[in-house]
C-alpha positions in Angstrom: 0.0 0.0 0.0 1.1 3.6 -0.1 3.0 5.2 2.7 2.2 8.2 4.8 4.9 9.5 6.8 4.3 12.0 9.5 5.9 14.4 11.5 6.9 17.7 12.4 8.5 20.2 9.8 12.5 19.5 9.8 12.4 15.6 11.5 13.9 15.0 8.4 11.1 12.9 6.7 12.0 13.9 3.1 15.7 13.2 3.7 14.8 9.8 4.7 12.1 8.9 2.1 14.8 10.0 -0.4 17.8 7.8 1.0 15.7 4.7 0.8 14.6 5.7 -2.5 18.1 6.1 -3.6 19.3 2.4 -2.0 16.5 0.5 -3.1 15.1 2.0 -6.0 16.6 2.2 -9.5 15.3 6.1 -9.5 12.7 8.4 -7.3 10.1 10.3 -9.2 9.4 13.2 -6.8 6.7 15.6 -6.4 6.9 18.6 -4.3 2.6 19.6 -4.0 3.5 22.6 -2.0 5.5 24.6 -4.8 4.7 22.6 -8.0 1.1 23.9 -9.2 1.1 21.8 -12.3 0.7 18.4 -10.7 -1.1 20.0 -8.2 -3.6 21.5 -10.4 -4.3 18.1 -12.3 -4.8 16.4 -9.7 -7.6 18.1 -9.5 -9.5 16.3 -12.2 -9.8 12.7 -12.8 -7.5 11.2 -10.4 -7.7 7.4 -12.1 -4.3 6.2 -11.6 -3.3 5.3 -14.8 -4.0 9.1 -16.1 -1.8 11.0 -13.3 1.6 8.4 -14.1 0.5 9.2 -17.6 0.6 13.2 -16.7 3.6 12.4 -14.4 5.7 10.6 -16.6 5.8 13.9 -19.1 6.1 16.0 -16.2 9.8 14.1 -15.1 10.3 12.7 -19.2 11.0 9.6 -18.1 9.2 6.5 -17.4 7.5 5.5 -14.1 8.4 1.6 -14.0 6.2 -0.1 -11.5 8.9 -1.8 -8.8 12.0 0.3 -10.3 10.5 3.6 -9.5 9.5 5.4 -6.1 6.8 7.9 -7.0 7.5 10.3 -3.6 4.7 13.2 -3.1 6.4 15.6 -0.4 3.9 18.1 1.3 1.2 16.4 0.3 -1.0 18.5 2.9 -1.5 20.7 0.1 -3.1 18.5 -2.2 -6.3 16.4 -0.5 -7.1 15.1 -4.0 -3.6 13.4 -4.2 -4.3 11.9 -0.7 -7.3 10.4 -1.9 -6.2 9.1 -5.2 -4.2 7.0 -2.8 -7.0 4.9 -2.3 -7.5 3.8 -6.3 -3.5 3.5 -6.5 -3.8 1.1 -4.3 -7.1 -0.6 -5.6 -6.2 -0.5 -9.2 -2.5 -0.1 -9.8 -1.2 -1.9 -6.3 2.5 -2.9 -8.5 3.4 1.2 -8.2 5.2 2.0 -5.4 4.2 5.5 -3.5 5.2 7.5 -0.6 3.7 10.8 0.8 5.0 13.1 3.4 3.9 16.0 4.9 4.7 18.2 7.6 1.1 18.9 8.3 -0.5 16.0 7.3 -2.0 15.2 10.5 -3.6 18.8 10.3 -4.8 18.2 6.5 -6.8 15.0 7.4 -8.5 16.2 10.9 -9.2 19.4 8.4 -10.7 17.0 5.4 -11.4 13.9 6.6 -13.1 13.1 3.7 -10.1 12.7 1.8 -8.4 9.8 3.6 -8.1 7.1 2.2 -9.1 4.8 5.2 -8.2 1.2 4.8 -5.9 2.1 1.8 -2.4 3.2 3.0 0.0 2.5 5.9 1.5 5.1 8.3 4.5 6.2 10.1 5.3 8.5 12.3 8.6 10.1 12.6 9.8 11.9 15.7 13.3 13.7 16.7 16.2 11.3 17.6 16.0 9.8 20.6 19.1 9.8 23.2 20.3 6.4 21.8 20.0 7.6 18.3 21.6 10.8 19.4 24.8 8.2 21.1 24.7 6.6 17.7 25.5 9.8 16.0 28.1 10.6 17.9 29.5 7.1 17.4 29.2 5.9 20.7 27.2 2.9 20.0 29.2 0.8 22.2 28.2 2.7 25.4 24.8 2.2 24.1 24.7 -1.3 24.4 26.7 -1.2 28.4 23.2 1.0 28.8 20.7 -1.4 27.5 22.8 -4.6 29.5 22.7 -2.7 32.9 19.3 -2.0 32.4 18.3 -5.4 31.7 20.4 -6.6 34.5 19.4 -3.7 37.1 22.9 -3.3 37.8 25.2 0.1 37.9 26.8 1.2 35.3 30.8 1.6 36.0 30.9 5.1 37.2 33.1 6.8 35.0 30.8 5.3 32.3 27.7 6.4 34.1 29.3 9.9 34.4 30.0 9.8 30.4 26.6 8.8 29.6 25.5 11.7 32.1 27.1 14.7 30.2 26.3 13.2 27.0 22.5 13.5 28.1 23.2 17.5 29.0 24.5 17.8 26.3 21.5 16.6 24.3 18.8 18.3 26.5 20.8 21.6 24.5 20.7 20.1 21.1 17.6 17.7 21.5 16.5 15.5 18.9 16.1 17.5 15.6 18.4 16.2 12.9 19.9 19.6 11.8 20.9 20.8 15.3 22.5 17.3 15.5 24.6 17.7 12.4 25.7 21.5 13.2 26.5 20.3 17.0 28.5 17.1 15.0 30.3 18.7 12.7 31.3 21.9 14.6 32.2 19.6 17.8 30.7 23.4 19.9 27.2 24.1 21.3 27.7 27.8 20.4 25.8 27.6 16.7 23.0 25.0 17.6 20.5 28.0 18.9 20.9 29.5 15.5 19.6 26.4 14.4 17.0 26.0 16.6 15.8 29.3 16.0 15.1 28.7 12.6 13.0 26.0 12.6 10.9 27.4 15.1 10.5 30.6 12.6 9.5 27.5 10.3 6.3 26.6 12.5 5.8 30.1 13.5 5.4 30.3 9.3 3.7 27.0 9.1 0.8 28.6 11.6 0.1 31.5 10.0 0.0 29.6 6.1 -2.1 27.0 7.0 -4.5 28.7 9.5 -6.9 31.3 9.2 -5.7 34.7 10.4 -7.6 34.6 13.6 -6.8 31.3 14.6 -3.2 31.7 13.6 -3.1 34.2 16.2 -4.8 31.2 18.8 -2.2 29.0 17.9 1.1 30.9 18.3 0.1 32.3 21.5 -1.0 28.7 22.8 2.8 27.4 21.3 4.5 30.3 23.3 3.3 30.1 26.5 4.4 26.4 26.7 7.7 27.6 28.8 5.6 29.5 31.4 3.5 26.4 31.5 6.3 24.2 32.8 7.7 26.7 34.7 4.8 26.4 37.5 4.8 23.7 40.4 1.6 22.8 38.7 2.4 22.1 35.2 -1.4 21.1 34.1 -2.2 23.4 31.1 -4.1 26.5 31.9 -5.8 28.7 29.4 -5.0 31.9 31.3 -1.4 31.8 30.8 -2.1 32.0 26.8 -4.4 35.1 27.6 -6.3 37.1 29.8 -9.7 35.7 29.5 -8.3 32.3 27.6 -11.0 29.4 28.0 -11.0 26.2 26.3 -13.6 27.3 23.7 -11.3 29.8 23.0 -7.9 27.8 22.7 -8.8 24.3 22.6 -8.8 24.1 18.8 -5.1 26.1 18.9 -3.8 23.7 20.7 -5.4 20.4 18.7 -3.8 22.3 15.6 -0.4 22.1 17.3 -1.1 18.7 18.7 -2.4 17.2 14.7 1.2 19.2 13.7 3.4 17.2 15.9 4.5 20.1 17.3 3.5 19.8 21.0 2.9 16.5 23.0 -0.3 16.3 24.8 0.0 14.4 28.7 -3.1 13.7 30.1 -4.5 13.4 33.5 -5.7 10.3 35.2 -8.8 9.9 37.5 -8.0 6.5 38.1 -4.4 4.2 37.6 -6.2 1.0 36.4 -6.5 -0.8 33.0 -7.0 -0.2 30.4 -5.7 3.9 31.5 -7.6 5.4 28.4 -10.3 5.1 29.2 -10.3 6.6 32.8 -8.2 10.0 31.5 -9.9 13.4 32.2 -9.4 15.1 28.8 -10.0 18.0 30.2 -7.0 18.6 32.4 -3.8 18.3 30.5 -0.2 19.0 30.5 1.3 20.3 27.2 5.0 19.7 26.4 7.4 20.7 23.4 8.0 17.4 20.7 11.6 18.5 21.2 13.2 19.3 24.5 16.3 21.2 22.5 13.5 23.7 20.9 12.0 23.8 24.7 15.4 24.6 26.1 16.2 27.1 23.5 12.7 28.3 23.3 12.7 29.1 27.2 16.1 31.2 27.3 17.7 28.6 29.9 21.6 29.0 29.4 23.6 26.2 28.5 25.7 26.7 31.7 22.8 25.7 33.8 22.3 22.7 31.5 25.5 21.4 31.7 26.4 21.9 35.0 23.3 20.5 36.3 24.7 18.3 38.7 25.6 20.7 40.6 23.5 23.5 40.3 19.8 23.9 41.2 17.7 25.5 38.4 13.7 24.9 39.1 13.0 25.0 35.6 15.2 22.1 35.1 12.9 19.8 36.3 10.2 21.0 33.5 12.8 20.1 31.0 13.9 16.6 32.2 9.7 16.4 32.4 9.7 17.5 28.9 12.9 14.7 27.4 11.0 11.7 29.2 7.4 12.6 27.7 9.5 12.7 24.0 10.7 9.4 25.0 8.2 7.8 26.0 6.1 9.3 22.9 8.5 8.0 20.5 7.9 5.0 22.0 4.6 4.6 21.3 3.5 5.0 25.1 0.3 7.3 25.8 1.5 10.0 27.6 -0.4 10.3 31.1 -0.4 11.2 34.8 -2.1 11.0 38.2 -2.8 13.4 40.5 -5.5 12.8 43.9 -6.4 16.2 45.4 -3.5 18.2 44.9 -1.9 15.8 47.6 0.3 13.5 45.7 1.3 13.9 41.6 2.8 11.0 39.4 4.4 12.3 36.5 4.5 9.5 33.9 1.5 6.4 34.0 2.9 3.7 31.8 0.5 0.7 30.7 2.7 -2.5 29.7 0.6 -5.3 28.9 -1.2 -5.9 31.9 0.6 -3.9 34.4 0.3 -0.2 35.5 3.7 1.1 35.9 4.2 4.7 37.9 7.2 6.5 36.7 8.3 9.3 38.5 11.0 12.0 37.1 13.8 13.6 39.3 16.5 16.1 38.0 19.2 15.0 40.1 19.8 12.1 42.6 17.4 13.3 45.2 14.4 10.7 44.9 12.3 10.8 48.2 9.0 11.0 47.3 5.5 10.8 49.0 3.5 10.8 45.9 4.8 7.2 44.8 4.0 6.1 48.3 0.3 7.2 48.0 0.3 5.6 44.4 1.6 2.6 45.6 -1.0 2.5 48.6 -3.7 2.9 46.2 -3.0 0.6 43.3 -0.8 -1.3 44.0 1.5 -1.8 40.9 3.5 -4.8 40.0 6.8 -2.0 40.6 8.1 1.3 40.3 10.3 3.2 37.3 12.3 6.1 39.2 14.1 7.9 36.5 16.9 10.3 38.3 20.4 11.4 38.5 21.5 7.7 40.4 22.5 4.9 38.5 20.8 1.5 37.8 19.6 -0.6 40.7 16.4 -2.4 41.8 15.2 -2.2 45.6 11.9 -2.2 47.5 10.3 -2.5 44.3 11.6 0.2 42.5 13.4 -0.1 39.6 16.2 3.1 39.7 16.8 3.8 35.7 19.3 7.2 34.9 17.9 9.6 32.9 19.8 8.6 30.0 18.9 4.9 29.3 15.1 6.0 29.5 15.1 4.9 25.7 15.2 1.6 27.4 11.9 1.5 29.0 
């Protein structure tokens, strides 16, 4: 079947679709929907398959062989018909072999559902590196796999190891998960040019809300996205609609902040009324927590220095805690996890409620190596759960039920 991939603008989904093209295909006919106006325009007529690679073939002057050929639509947001003429590629002319990408794709078909082609295409989603990706790029797959063993094994991590891994992971809550930061931070071996970076890309959403928004809502959106720092910054990090604006209410905001969520732009952590199973279906959807899909853009975004960030081992920065918040919920959302927490009365606050096959897991987040905390004791009081994830400072171990994991093998939950 076709293949949609998702993601957020600059995750480097066209870079990838094109690198496979190039390794297993003999060529890649590619169509970009958002600037060429000629195959976007005819696909406004009859979109039987056999007529657009007809029209495509003298758009490129070559021929479209079915098996030898990736036909590649990028942006294909812009385009509904070419979404839905996915359906009767598949159905009629299944041999041809077609990918689509979009960075807001997941807008376009919550927009104009009618033109997805249910049943008729697979899909991926592609998210920002994660921190063993991030290891890999900086070709330290070796100390990857002495992570994933001492996690499996719930035993430390040789400390000078464990203190590697450590300023690695600061050094990636500054250059997150996006693949250009990654490669400017690689190749420049200094942290100095990476905000630059950053920067740009969120000018790219900034752009990407007022082109593919109406004016008013535009404005909804971009002050939902940047009040995301003062969010996190509050003991109570649940999402509230006065921070945004005087006045905010959900009517008001709650379609902003879908439009960021359907972007991949923002990861949306819900609240709990009750840890059991399955956990969707006891969430309260309308209390919330909002985090960044990047905790580099979050770091940059909220003017944090890198000083702080680096030498946060030994240095206490309240805000840091809303960023190590903000790395585990990308983790965990790369994962494929939902994202939600617990809170009972404003007495006691999980931050992370995993489900893994039939058990309820708390996980609870801490910036450094101080872990004492009554929340988990109420949680455990009340539920029960088969054990514990602590994510912190400290390195691997397993006691009273807890399972201590440090905050850089979290990939390997």
């Amino acid at each position: 079947m076709p293949l949609l991939v998702y993601g957020a603008r600059q995750v480097g989904k066209t870079h990838i679709i094109r690198e496979f093209g190039a390794r297993h295909y003999k060529n890649v006919a590619e169509f970009n929907m958002e600037t060429n106006r000629t195959v976007r325009t005819y696909f406004e007529g009859n979109i039987e398959p056999e007529r657009i690679i007809r029209f495509l073939e003298t758009e490129l002057r070559e021929r479209i062989v079915p098996g030898e050929t990736l036909m590649f639509f990028d942006e294909v947001q812009s385009c509904p018909r070419a979404l839905t003429a996915m359906k009767y590629f598949n159905e009629n002319t299944p041999e041809h072999h077609i990918a689509c990408a979009g960075s807001l794709l997941g807008v376009a078909i919550n927009r104009d559902e009618l033109s997805f082609p249910v049943g008729n295409v697979d899909s991926l989603t592609m998210f920002p590196l994660d921190f063993e990706e991030f290891l890999w790029s900086q070709n330290e797959g070796m100390l990857c796999e002495e992570i994933k063993k001492s996690f499996e094994a719930n035993e430390a991590l040789p400390a000078s190891l464990h203190e590697k891994a450590l300023d690695f992971y600061r050094i990636y809550l500054i250059v997150g998960g996006m693949p250009m930061p990654i490669l400017t931070y690689t190749k420049s071996g200094s942290l100095i040019p990476v905000p630059d970076v950053q920067n740009r890309i969120l000018n790219d959403y900034i752009a990407d809300m007022s082109k593919y928004a109406e004016n008013a809502e535009s404005v909804k959106i971009r002050a939902a996205y940047n009040s995301i720092p003062a969010q996190l910054a509050k003991d109570n990090k649940k999402f509230q609609y006065k921070l945004t604006q005087r006045g905010g209410t959900s009517a008001i905001f709650g379609p902003a902040i879908d439009w960021l969520n359907f972007a991949g732009i923002v990861l949306k952590c819900v609240k709990l009324e009750h840890a059991l199973m399955p956990i969707s279906v006891y969430q309260d959807s309308s209390s919330f927590k909002i985090y960044m899909s990047d905790v580099g853009l979050l770091t940059m975004k909220s003017g944090i220095s890198q000083q702080v960030i680096l030498a946060a081992g030994n240095m206490e920065n309240t805000f840091l805690g809303a960023i190590t918040e903000n790395y585990i919920a990308q983790v965990f959302s790369a994962k494929h996890y939902g994202l939600f927490y617990w809170t009972t009365d404003g007495q006691a606050e999980v931050d992370f409620v995993l489900q893994k096959g039939n058990d309820i897991i708390p996980v609870e987040v801490k910036t450094g190596k101080r872990t004492k905390s009554k929340s988990l004791s109420i949680f455990t009081e009340k539920y029960k759960p088969a054990y514990i994830i602590r994510i912190s400072g400290k390195n691997f171990g397993f006691e009273n039920n807890i399972k201590s994991v440090p905050l850089y093998a979290a990939f390997c939950i």
